[in-house]
C-alpha positions in Angstrom: 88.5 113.7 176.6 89.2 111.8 173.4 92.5 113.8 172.7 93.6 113.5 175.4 96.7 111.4 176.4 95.5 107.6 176.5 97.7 106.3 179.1 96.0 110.0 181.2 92.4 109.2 180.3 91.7 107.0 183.4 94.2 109.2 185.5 92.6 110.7 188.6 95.8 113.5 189.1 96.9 114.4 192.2 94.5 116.1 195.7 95.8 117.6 197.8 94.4 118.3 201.2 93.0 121.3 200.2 91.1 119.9 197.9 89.7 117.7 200.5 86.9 118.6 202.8 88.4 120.1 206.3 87.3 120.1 209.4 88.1 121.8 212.5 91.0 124.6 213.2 94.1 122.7 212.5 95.1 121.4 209.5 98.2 120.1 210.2 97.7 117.3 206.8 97.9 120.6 204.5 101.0 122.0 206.4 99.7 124.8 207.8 100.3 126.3 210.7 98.1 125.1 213.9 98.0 128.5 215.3 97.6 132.2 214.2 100.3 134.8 213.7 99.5 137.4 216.5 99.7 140.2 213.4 96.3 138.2 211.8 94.1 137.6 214.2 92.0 136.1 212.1 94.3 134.0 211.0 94.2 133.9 207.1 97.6 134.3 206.3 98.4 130.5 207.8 96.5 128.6 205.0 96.8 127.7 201.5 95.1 129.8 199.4 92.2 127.2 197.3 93.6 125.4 194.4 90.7 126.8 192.3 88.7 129.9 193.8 85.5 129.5 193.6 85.0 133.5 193.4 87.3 134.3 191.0 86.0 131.6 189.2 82.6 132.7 189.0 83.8 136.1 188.4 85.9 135.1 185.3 82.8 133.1 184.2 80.2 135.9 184.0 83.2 137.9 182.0 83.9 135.5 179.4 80.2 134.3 179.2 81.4 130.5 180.3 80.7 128.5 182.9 82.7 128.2 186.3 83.4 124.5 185.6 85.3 125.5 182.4 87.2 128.0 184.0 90.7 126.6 185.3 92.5 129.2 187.4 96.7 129.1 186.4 99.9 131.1 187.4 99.9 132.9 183.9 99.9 131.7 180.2 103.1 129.8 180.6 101.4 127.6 183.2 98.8 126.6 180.8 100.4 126.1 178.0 102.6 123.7 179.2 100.0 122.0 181.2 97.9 121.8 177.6 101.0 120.2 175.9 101.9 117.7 178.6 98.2 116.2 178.5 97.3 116.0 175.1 100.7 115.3 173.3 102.7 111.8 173.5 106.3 112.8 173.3 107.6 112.0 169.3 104.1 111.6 168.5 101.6 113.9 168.6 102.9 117.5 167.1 102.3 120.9 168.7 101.1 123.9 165.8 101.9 127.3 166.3 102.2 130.7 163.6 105.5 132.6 163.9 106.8 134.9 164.8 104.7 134.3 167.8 104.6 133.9 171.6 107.8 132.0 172.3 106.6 129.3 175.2 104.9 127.1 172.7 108.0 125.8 171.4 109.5 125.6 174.3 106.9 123.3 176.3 106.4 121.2 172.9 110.7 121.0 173.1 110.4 120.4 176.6 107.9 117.7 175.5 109.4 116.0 173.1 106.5 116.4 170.8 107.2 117.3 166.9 106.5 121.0 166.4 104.7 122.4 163.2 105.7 126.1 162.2 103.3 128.0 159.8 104.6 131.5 159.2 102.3 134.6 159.6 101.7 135.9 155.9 102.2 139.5 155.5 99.2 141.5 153.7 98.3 145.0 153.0 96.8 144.9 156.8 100.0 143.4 158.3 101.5 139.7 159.3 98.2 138.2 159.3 97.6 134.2 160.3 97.2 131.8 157.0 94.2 129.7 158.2 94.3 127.6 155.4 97.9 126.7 155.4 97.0 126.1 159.5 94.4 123.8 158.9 96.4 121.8 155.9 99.3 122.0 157.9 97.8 120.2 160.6 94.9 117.7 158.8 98.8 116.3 156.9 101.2 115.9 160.1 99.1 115.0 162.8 98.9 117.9 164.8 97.2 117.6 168.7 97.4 121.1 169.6 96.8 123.9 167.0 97.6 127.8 169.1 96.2 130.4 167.5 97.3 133.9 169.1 94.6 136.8 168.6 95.9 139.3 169.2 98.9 138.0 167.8 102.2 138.7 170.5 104.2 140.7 168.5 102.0 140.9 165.0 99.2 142.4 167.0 96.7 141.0 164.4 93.6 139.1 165.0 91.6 136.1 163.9 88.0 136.3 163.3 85.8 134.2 165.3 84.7 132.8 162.0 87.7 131.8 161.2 88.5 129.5 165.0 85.1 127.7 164.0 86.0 126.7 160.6 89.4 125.4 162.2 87.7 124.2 165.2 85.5 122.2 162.6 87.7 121.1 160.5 90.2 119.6 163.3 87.4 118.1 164.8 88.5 114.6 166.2 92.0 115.2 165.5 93.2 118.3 167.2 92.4 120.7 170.3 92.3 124.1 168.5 93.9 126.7 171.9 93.0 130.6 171.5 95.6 132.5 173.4 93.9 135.5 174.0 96.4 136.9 176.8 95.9 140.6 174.7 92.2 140.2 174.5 91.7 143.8 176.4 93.4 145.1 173.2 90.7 143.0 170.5 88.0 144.9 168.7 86.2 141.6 168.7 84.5 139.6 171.1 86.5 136.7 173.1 86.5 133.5 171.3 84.8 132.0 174.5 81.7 133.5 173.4 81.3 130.9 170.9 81.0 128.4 173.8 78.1 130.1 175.4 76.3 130.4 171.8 76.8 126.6 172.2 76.0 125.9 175.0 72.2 127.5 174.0 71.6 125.9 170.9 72.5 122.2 173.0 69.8 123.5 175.4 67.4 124.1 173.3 67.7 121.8 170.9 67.4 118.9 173.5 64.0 120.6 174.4 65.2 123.0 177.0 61.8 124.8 177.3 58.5 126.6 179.3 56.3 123.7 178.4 58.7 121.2 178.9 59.3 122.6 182.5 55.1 122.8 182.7 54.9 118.7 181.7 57.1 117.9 184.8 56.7 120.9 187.4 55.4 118.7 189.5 58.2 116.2 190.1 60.8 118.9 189.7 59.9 121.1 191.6 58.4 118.9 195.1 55.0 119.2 197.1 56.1 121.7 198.6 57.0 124.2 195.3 55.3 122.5 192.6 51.8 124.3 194.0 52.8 127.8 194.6 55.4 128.4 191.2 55.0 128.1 187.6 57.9 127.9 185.0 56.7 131.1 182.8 60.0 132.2 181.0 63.1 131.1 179.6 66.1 133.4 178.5 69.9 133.2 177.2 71.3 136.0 178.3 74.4 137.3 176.2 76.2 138.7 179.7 76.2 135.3 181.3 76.3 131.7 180.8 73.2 129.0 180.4 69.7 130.0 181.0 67.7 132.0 183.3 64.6 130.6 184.2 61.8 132.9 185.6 59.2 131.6 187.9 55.9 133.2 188.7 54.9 133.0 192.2 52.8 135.0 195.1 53.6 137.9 196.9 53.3 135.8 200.3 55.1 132.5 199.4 58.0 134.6 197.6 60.4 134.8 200.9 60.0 130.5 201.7 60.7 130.2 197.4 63.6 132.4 197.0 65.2 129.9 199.9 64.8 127.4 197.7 66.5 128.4 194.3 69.6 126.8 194.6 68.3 123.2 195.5 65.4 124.1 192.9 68.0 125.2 190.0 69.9 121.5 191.2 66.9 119.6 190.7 65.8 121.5 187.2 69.9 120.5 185.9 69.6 116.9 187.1 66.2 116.6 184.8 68.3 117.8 181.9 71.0 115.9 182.6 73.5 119.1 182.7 73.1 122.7 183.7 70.7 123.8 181.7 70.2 126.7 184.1 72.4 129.1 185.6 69.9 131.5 187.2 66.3 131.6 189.0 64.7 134.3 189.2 61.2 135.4 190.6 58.2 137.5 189.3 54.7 137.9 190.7 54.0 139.1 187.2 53.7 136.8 184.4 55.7 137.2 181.5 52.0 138.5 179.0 51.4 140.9 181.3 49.6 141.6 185.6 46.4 139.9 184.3 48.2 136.6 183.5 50.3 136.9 186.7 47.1 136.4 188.6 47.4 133.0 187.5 45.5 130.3 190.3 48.1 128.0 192.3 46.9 125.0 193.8 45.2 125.3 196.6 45.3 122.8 199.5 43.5 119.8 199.5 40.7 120.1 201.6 39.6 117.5 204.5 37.0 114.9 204.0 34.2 115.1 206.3 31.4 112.7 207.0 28.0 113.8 205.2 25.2 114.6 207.6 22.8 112.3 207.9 19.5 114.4 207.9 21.3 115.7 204.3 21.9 112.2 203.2 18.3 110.9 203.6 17.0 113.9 202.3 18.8 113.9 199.4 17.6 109.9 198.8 14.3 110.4 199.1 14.7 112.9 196.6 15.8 110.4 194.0 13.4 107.6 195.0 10.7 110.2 193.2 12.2 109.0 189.9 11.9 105.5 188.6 15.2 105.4 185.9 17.9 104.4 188.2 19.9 106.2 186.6 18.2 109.3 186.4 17.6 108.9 190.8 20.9 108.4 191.5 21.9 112.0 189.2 19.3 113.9 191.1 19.8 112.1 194.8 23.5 113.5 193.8 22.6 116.6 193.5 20.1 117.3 196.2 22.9 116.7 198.5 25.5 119.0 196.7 23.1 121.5 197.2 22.3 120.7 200.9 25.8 120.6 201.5 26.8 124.0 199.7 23.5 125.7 202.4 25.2 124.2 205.4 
């Protein structure tokens, strides 16, 4: 949010009335039409379509290994490109980098703009017209760059940029510059999408701010409710390298398994909100711990049970037991146990 436009930071943008909760049939504040067309009968073909689909979302997130939160849904590069431009560069300020000869619609929205563009040129090698990272990074650390593209696969070079090579730019921009990988020719890469590096990330934040089994075990209580805490038990945590965040396995019992698995979603809510972010993106359930059957035996809480008067005959049998014993102390430890072992006969 830092790079962004200053005078956009504290911008709220527009909603429209599909973005707002709806109610009812007609929804005459989006302009749609109050009633069906008799060829839908159910009526679909009257509304919007969402801004932001959730299940395309979530779709694009488990391909790119990101979240769904970081995916924004556009009508083609063009779209985004210009909507990258127009939020992070003040016009005659902050420049726009791009690597000819190269996808044409970056100098056009940084024209469209007004914002300064930097050109540096695609270096031919033994392997083809090739991007100078370098020259990219000098290029933009001298003249103020905001936006930095780099195309891999480069439209028309067809070359590509190691992922190694986006990090040390991405590192080296830091603070100054949003570093944008057009990857609109990624089905044609021989190496993984540069998004990857944002789930590899995303791990190392979550377990270096203690995402773990024990921690999970400290707090299972509070996290997880009186009604969960007693029948589950945090017993693994995995980053899997086909989707984002974590998975977290729980063990519980065959019988309790139906009520828990109702329960994930608000469960995985309350596990993020102790972390502070999602930490999670999956729960999963085992009746099997993670060492092995024998450990998935593991003893759940059982229910309290009620407190019940002593007998009396038991209670005065079990003091006249101790008043056979002069230490006080000593009375009082075998009254004690007389009666435990009344009570265990009756």
């Amino acid at each position: 949010m830092a790079l962004l436009r200053p005078d956009l930071q504290a911008f709220a943008g527009y909603s429209s009335a599909r973005s707002a909760a709806l109610n009812g049939e007609v929804w005459l504040n989006a302009n749609e039409l109050a009633w069906a067309n008799p060829a839908d009968a159910a009526g679909t073909s009257r509304r919007y379509p969402e801004p932001q689909p959730s299940a395309l979302r979530a779709a694009l997130a488990g391909l790119y290994r990101v979240a769904p939160e970081q995916v924004l849904v556009g009508r083609g590069s063009d779209e985004a490109i210009d909507l990258l431009v127009r939020a992070f560069c003040r016009p005659g300020i902050d420049a726009v980098l791009a690597t000819p000869p190269v996808f044409g619609m970056y100098a056009v929205c940084a024209r469209l703009q007004g914002a300064p563009l930097l050109e540096v040129p695609l270096i031919e090698t033994e392997a083809g017209l090739v991007a100078d990272i370098d020259a990219v990074i000098g290029t933009a650390c001298e003249s103020a760059a905001r936006l930095v593209f780099l195309c891999s696969p480069s439209n028309p070079a067809g070359s590509e940029i190691a992922l190694a090579d986006v990090v040390r730019t991405a590192q080296a921009l830091q603070g100054q510059a949003l570093v944008v990988v057009d990857e609109a020719y990624i089905e044609f890469s021989s190496q993984a999408s540069a998004a990857t590096l944002l789930a590899d990330r995303v791990q190392k934040a979550a377990e270096g701010r203690g995402f773990a089994v024990t921690r999970l075990l400290t707090n299972w209580a509070e996290i997880a409710g009186p009604q969960l805490a007693p029948v589950t038990r945090p017993v693994r945590i995995s980053h899997a390298r086909t989707g984002f965040g974590a998975t977290l396995t729980l063990l519980t019992t065959g019988p309790m398994a139906p009520m828990v698995e109702m329960q994930l979603p608000r469960l995985r809510d309350r596990v993020n909100a102790c972390y502070g972010y999602n930490a999670v993106s999956r729960i999963t359930l085992t009746q099997t711990a993670a060492t092995g059957f024998a450990e998935g035996q593991a003893a759940f809480s059982h229910a309290p049970r009620p407190d019940r008067a002593p007998d009396p005959a038991i209670v005065a049998q079990a003091r006249g037991v101790g008043q056979q014993f002069s230490d006080p102390t000593l009375a009082q430890a075998m009254a004690q146990l007389a009666m435990n072992v009344a009570s265990r006969r009756t």
